[in-house]
C-alpha positions as CSV (number, residue, x, y, z in Angstrom):
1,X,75.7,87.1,56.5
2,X,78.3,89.7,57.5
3,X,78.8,93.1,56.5
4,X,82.1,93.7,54.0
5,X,84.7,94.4,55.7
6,X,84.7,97.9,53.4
7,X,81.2,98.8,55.0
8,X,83.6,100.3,57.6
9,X,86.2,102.5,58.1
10,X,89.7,101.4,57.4
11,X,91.0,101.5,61.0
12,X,88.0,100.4,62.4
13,X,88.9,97.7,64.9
14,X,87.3,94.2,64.7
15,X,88.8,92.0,67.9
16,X,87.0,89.3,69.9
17,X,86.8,89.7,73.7
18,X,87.4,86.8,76.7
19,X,87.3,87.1,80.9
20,X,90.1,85.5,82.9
21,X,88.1,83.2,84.9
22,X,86.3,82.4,82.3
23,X,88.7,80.2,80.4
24,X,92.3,80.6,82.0
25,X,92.0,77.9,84.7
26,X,92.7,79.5,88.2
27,X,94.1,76.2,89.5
28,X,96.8,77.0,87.8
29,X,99.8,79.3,87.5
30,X,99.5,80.0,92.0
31,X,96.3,82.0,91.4
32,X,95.1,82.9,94.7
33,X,91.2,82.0,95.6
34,X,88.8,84.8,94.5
35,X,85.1,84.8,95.8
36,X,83.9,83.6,92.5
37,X,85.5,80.0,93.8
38,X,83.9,80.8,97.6
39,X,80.2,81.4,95.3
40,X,80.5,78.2,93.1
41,X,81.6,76.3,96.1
42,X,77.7,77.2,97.5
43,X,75.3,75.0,96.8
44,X,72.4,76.4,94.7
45,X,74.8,79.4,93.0
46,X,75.7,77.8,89.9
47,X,73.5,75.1,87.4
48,X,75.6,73.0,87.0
49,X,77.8,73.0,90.4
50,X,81.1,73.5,88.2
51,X,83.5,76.7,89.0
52,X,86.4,78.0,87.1
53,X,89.0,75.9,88.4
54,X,89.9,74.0,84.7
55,X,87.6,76.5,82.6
56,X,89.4,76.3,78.7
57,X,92.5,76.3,79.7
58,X,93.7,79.0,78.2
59,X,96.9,79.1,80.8
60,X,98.4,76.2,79.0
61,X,96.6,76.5,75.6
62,X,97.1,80.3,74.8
63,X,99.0,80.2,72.0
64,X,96.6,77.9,70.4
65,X,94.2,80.3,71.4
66,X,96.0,83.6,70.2
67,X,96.9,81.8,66.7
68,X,92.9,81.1,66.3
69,X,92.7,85.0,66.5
70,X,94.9,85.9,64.3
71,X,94.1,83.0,62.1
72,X,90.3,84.8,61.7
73,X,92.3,88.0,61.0
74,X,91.3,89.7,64.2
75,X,93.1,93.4,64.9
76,X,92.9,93.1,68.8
77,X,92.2,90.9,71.7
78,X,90.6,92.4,74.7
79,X,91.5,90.3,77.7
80,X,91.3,90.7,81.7
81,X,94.0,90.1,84.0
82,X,92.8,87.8,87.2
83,X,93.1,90.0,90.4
84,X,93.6,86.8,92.2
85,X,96.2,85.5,90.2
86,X,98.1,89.0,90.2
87,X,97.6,89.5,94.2
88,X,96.6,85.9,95.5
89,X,96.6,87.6,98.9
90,X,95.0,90.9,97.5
91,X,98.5,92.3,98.4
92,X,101.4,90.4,97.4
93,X,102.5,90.3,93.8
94,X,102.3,87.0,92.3
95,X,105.4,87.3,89.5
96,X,104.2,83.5,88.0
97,X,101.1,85.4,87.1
98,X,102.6,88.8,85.9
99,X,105.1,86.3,83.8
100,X,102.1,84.8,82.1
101,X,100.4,88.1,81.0
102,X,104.3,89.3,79.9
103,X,104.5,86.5,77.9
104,X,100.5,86.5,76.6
105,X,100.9,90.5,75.7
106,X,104.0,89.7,74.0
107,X,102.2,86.8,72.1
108,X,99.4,88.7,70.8
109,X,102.1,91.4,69.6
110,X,103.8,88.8,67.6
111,X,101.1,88.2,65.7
112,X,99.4,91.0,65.0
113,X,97.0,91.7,67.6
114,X,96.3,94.4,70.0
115,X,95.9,94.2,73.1
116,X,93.3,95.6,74.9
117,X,93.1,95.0,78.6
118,X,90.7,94.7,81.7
119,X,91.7,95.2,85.0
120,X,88.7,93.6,86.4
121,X,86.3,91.2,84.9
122,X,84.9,90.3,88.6
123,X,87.6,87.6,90.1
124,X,87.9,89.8,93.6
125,X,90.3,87.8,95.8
126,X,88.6,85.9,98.5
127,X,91.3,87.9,100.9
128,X,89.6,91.2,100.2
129,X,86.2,89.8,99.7
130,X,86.8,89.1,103.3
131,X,87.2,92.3,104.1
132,X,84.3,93.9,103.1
133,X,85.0,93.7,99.0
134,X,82.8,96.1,97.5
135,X,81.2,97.2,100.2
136,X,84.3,98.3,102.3
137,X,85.4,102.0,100.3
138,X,89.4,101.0,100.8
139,X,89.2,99.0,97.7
140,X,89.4,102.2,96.0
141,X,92.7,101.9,97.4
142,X,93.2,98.5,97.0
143,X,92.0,98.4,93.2
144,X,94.6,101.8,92.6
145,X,97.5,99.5,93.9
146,X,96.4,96.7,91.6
147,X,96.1,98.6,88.2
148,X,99.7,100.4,89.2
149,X,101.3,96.7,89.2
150,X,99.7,95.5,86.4
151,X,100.7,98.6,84.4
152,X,104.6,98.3,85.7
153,X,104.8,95.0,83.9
154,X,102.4,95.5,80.8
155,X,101.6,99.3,80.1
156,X,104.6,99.7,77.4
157,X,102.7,97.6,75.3
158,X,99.1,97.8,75.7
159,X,96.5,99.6,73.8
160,X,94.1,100.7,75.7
161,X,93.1,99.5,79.1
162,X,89.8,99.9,80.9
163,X,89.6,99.7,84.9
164,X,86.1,97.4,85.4
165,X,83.4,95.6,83.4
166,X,80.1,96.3,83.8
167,X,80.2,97.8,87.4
168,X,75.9,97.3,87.2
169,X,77.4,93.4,87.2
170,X,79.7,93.7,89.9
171,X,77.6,96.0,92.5
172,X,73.7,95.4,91.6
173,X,73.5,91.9,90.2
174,X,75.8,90.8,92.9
175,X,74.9,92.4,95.8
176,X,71.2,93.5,95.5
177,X,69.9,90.4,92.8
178,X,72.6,87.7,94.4
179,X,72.7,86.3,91.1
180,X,76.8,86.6,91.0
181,X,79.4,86.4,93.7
182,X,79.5,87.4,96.4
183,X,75.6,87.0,96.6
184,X,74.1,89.3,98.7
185,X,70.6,90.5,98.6
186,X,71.0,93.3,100.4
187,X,70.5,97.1,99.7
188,X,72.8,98.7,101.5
189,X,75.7,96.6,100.5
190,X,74.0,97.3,97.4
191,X,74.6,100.9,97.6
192,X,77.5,100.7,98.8
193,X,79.4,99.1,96.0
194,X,77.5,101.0,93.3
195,X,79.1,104.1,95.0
196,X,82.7,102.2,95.5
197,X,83.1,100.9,92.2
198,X,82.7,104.3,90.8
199,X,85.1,105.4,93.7
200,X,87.5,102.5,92.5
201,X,87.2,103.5,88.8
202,X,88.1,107.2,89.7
203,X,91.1,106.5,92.0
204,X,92.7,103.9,89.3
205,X,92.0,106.1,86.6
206,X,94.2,109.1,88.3
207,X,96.5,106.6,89.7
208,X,97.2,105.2,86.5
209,X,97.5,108.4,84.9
210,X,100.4,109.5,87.8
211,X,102.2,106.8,85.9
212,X,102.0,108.2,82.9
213,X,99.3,105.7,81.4
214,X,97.5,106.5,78.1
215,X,94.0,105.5,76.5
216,X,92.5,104.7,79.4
217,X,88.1,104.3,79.9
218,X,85.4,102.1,81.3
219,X,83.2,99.1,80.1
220,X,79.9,99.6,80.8
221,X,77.1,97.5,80.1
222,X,73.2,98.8,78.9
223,X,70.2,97.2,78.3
224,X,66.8,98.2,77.4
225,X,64.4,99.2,79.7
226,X,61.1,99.2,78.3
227,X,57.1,99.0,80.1
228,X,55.1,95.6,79.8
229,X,52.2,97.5,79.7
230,X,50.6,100.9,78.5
231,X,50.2,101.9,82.4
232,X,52.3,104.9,84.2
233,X,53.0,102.2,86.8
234,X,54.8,100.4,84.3
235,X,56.1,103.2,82.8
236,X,57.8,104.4,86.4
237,X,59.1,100.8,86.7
238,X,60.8,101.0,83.5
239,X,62.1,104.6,84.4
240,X,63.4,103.4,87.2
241,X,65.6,100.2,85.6
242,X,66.7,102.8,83.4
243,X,68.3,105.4,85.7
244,X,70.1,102.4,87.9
245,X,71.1,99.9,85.0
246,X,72.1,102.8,82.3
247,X,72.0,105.9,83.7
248,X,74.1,105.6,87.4
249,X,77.3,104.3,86.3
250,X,77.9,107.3,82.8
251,X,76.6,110.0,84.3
252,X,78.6,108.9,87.3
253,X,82.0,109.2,84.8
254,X,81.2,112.3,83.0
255,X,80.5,114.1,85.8
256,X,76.9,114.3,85.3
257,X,75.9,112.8,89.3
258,X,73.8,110.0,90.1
259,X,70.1,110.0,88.4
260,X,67.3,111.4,91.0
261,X,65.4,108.0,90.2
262,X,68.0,105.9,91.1
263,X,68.3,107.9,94.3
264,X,65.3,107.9,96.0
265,X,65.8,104.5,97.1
266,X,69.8,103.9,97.2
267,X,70.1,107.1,98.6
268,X,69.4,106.3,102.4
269,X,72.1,103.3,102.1
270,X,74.7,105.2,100.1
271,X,77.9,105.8,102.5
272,X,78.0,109.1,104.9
273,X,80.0,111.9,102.2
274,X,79.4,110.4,98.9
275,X,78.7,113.5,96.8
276,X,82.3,114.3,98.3
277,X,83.4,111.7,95.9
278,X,81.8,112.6,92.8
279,X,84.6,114.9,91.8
280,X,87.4,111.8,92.0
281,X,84.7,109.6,90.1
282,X,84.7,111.8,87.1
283,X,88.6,111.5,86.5
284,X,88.8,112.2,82.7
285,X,88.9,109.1,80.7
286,X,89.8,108.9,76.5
287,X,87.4,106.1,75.4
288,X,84.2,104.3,76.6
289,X,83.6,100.7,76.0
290,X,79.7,99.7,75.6
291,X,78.4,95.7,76.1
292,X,75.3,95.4,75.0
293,X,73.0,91.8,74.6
294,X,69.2,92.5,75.0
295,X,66.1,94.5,76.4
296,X,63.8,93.6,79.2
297,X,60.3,94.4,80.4
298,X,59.3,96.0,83.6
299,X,56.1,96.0,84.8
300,X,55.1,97.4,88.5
301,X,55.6,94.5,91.6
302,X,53.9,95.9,95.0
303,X,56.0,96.1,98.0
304,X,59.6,97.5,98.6
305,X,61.3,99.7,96.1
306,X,62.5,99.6,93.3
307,X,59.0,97.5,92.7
308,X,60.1,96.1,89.9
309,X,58.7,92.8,87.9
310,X,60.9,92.4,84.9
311,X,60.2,89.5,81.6
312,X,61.4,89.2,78.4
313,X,59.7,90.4,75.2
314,X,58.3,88.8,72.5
315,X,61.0,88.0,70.0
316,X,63.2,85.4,69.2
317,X,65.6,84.5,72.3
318,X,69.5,83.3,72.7
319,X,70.5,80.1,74.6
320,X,70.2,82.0,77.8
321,X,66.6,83.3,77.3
322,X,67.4,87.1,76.0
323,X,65.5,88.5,73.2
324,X,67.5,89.3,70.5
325,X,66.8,93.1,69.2
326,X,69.9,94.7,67.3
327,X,68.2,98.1,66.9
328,X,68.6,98.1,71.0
329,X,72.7,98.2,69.8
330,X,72.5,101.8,67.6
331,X,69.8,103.7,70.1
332,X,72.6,102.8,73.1
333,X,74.6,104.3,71.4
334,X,73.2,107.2,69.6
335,X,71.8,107.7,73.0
336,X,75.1,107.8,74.9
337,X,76.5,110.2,72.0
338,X,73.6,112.9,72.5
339,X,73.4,112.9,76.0
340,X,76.7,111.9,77.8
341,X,79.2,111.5,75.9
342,X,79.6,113.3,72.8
343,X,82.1,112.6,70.2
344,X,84.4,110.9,72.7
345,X,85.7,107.7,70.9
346,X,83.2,104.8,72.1
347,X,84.0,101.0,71.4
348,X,81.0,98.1,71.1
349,X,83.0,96.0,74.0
350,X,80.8,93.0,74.1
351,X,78.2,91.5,71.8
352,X,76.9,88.4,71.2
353,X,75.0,85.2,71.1
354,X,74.3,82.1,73.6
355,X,73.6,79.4,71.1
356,X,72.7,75.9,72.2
357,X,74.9,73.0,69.9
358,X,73.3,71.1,67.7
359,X,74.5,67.2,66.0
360,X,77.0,69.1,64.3
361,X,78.5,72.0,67.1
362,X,79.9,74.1,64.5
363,X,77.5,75.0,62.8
364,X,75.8,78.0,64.3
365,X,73.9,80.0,61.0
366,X,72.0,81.5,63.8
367,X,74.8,83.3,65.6
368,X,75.9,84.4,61.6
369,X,73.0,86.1,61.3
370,X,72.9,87.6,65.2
371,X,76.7,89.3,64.5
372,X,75.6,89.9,60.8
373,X,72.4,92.0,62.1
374,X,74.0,93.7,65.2
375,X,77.1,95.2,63.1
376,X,74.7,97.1,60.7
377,X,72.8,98.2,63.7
378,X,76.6,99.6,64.7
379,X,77.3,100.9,61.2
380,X,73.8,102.7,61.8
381,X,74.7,104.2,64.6
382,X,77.8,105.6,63.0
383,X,75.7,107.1,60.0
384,X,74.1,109.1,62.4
385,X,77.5,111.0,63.6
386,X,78.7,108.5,66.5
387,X,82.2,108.1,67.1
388,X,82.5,104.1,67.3
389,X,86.1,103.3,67.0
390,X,85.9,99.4,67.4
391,X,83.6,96.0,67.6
392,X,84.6,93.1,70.4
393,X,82.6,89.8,69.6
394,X,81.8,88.2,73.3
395,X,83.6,85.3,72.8
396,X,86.0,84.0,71.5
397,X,85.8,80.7,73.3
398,X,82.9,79.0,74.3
399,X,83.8,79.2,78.7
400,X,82.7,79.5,81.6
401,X,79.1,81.2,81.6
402,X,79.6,82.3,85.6
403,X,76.2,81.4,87.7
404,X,74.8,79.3,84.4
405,X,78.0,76.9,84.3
406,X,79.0,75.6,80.9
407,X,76.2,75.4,79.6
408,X,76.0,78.3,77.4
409,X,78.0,78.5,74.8
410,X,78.7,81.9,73.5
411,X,82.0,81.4,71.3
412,X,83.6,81.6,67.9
413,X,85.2,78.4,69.0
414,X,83.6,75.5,70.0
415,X,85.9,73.7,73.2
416,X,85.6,70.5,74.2
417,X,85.6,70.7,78.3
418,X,87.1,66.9,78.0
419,X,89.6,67.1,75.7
420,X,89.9,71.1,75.5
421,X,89.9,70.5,71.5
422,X,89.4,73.6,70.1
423,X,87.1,73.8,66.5
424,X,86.4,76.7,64.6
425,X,82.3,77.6,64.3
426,X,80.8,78.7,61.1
427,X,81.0,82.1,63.1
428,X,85.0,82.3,63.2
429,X,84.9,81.2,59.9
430,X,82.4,84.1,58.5
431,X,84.6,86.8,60.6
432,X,88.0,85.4,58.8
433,X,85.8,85.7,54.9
434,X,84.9,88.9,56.2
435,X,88.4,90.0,57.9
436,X,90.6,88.2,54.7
């Protein structure tokens, strides 16, 4: 069961979040390729061999989509704009696509919702991916000229508007774990987009600024970092996942440097000049936005650093294998209060559950109780002084799950990939008793 809706303040913002990729349909609308499409084109990358070509969509159904939100009695929306759909060349302006996000900001406004954007939920185009992507320090540049666009056409009427989603996504899982385009296993390109994603952040944030944007910040993502076992090797290990999953990419933005852990083996790899850069990195930003799912286990592996050997603990688990522990949700943030970030207005970005359908698809009592539990661990975090502003459910719309296909299904909203039926979920219907 939910929290009242009174358990929390009265301008506390409840909104659900989605990913361009994962639900527009970048066969439409003269969306350039990005080197998601070149990664689920490669055999082995994703379960199910599918890509984001159809996804939900959400390019022709969005109004469907946008009444379901404010049907529930949502207050905002947070969505991404596709880089590849804006720029299909990285460089040329698209105006189909800028159209579409005119017309979807001005939907949302129409009924009630606020609009929250992304600049990048992790659809590089393939035309810059080709260059180097991440690993090539002109995207800085690149990303700068990107968010200025996007803001021409949309700014007047946004909210708030973060520059990247979980950068530890976009620069370690991507190229160090492969697990996400473009795939590289590779420690040096690793290094070098943990640094240029910072870098990118940074220059976008003072660009965007320039322009005279407001209520701008970040979306990072944490997760728990605990040992396997009682030994100091496993204890190091865990230190160690904690200093380059939570620690590199906030202390990075509040000016704090990258954590000595972290560095002693990125450090080598790390581009010629970097702690030239770490001035432009900390750019000043008004809110931070905090995605947060589950807690692994490290235990030591011999061999090359960062000798890590992660597993799941011993609770119950989501569709995707993550253990589900809520009281993860208020030490992140009580954490982040104390030591980084103060009482700078933070926002719970992403949250949620991975539930496999049974006979009847909408009914998910599990996922109930998952929101249910994680919101009084939010609410706890706020009784003990931190400034959380807002709550995103991740999703809205069950979508495209990136390397796992469409098999997960994390949303509200049940879709049915054949028909693209949308159907409410016992979920939506407990946030609209809740919201109403």
């Amino acid at each position: 069961m939910l929290p009242p809706r009174n358990a929390f303040p009265q301008d506390f913002i409840f909104g659900a979040a989605t990913a361009a990729y994962q639900i527009e349909g970048s066969a439409h609308g003269g969306a350039g390729p990005s080197h998601w499409d070149s990664f689920a084109a490669t055999p082995g990358n994703v379960l199910d061999h599918s890509s984001g070509a159809r996804a939900c969509d959400h390019y022709l159904l969005w109004e469907t989509d946008l009444d379901l939100m404010r049907d529930a009695g949502f207050d905002a929306y947070r969505f991404s704009t596709s880089w590849a759909r804006v720029m299909p060349d990285g460089r040329s302006l698209n105006m189909q696509a800028l159209d579409f996000y005119d017309r979807l900001v001005d939907g949302m406004l129409q009924r009630g919702l606020q609009p929250y954007l992304t600049l990048y939920h992790w659809d590089l185009p393939a035309a810059l991916a080709d260059l180097g992507g991440w690993r090539n320090r002109d995207i800085a540049a690149w990303f700068a000229d990107y968010a200025r666009a996007v803001h021409a056409r949309l700014g007047d009427r946004l909210a708030s508007t973060a520059t990247l989603n979980e950068p530890w996504c976009i620069a370690w899982l991507s190229h160090f774990l492969g697990a996400h385009a473009p795939g590289l296993r590779d420690i040096r390109a690793a290094a070098r987009a943990m640094h240029h994603v910072m870098l990118a952040h940074g220059t976008a944030v003072q660009a965007l600024r320039a322009e005279g944007a407001k209520d701008l910040g970040i979306v990072l993502n944490f997760e728990t970092a605990h040992p396997a076992d009682d030994s100091e090797q496993a204890a190091a290990s865990a230190a160690r996942q904690d200093a380059i999953y939570n620690q590199w990419f906030i202390r990075a933005v509040m000016g704090q440097g990258y954590p000595d852990a972290a560095l002693q083996g990125l450090a080598p790899h790390l581009p010629a000049g970097w702690q030239d850069d770490m001035a432009q990195i900390a750019q000043p930003i008004d809110w931070l936005g905090v995605n947060y799912y589950t807690r692994k286990m490290h235990a030591h592996a011999p061999g090359l650093w960062p000798n890590d050997a992660a597993s799941d603990g011993p609770l119950p688990k989501t569709q995707m294998g993550w253990e589900i522990r809520p009281e993860g949700l208020t030490e992140f943030l009580t954490r982040l209060s104390r030591d980084h970030i103060g009482q700078m207005p933070v926002y719970v970005t992403e949250n949620g559950m991975a539930l496999a359908p049974g006979d009847d698809p909408t009914d998910d009592a599990d996922r109930v109780a998952f929101i249910g539990d994680h919101l009084r661990a939010a609410r706890a975090a706020m009784d003990q002084g931190v400034n959380l502003r807002g709550f995103f459910y991740w999703s809205l719309l069950d979508n495209y799950e990136w390397a796992w296909g469409y098999g997960p299904r994390f949303g509200l909203i049940h879709v049915d990939y054949d028909s693209m039926v949308r159907t409410p979920k016992a979920s939506w219907h407990a946030f609209r008793q809740m919201l109403r």
